[in-house]
C-alpha positions as CSV (number, residue, x, y, z in Angstrom):
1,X,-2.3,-6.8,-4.9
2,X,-0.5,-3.2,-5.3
3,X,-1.0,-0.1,-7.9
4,X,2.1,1.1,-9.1
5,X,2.7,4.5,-9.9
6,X,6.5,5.7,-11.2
7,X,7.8,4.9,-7.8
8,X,5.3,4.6,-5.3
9,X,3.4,1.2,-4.9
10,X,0.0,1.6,-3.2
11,X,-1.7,-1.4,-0.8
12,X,-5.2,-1.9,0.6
13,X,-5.2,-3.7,3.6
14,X,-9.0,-5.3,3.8
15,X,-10.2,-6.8,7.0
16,X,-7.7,-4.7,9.0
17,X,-8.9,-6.0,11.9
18,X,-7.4,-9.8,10.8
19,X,-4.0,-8.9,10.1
20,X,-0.8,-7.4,11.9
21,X,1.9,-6.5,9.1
22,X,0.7,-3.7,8.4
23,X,0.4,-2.3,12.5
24,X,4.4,-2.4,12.2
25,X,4.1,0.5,9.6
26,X,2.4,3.1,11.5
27,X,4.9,6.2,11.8
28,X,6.4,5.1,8.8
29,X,9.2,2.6,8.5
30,X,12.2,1.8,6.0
31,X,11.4,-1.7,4.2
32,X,13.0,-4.0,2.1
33,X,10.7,-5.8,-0.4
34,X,11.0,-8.1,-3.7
35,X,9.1,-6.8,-6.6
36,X,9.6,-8.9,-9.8
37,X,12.4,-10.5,-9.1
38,X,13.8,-7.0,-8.0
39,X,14.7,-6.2,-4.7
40,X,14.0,-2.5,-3.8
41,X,14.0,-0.2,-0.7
42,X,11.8,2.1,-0.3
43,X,9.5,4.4,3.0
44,X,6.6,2.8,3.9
45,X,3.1,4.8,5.7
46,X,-0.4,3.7,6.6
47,X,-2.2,6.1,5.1
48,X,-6.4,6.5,5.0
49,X,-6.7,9.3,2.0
50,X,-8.7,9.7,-0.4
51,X,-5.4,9.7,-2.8
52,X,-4.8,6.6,-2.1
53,X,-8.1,5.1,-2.7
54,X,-8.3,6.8,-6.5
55,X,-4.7,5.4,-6.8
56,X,-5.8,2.0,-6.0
57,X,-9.3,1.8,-7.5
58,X,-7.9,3.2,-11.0
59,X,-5.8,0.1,-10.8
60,X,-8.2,-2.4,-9.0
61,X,-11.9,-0.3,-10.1
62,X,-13.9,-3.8,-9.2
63,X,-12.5,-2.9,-5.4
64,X,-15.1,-0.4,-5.0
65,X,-17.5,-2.5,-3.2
66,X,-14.3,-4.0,-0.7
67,X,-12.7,-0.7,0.1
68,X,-17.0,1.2,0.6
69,X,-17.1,-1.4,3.0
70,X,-14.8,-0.9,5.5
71,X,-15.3,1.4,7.8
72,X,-12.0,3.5,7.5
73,X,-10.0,2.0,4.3
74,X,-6.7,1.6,5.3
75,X,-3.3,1.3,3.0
76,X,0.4,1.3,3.0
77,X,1.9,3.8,0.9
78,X,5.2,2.5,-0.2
79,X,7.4,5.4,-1.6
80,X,10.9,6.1,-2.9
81,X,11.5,2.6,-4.2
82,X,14.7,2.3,-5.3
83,X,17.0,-0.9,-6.6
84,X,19.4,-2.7,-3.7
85,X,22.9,-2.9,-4.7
């Protein structure tokens, strides 16, 4: 699950401590993704900020009680998406 905003997709990675993916993004990272049937490029960053938890909870706001719960929230911040050629 992502929120979307113009260009920017935000993640939450719950029970961090279970999955890797997201490690690889630390320092911030080009990626490749398929959105829709779309495939975009964009910057991707783990990021733990407030910002990012409003972005996702005005999407998701029944995620409250998953994102309280970890100890440090995490999420991947994917930015600048634009279209492949």
């Amino acid at each position: 699950m992502y929120a979307q905003s113009e260009r920017t997709l935000t993640i939450f990675v719950a029970h961090t401590e279970r999955k890797r993916w997201w490690r690889n993004l630390r320092g911030g990272a080009q990626v490749e993704m398929q959105l829709r049937g779309r495939r975009l490029s964009g910057r991707a960053e783990v990021v733990e900020d407030s910002a990012a938890a409003a972005t996702y909870l005005d999407r998701y706001p029944r995620a409250r009680m998953a994102i309280e719960a970890e100890a440090a929230p995490t999420f991947v911040r994917v930015a600048s998406l634009t279209p492949n050629s």
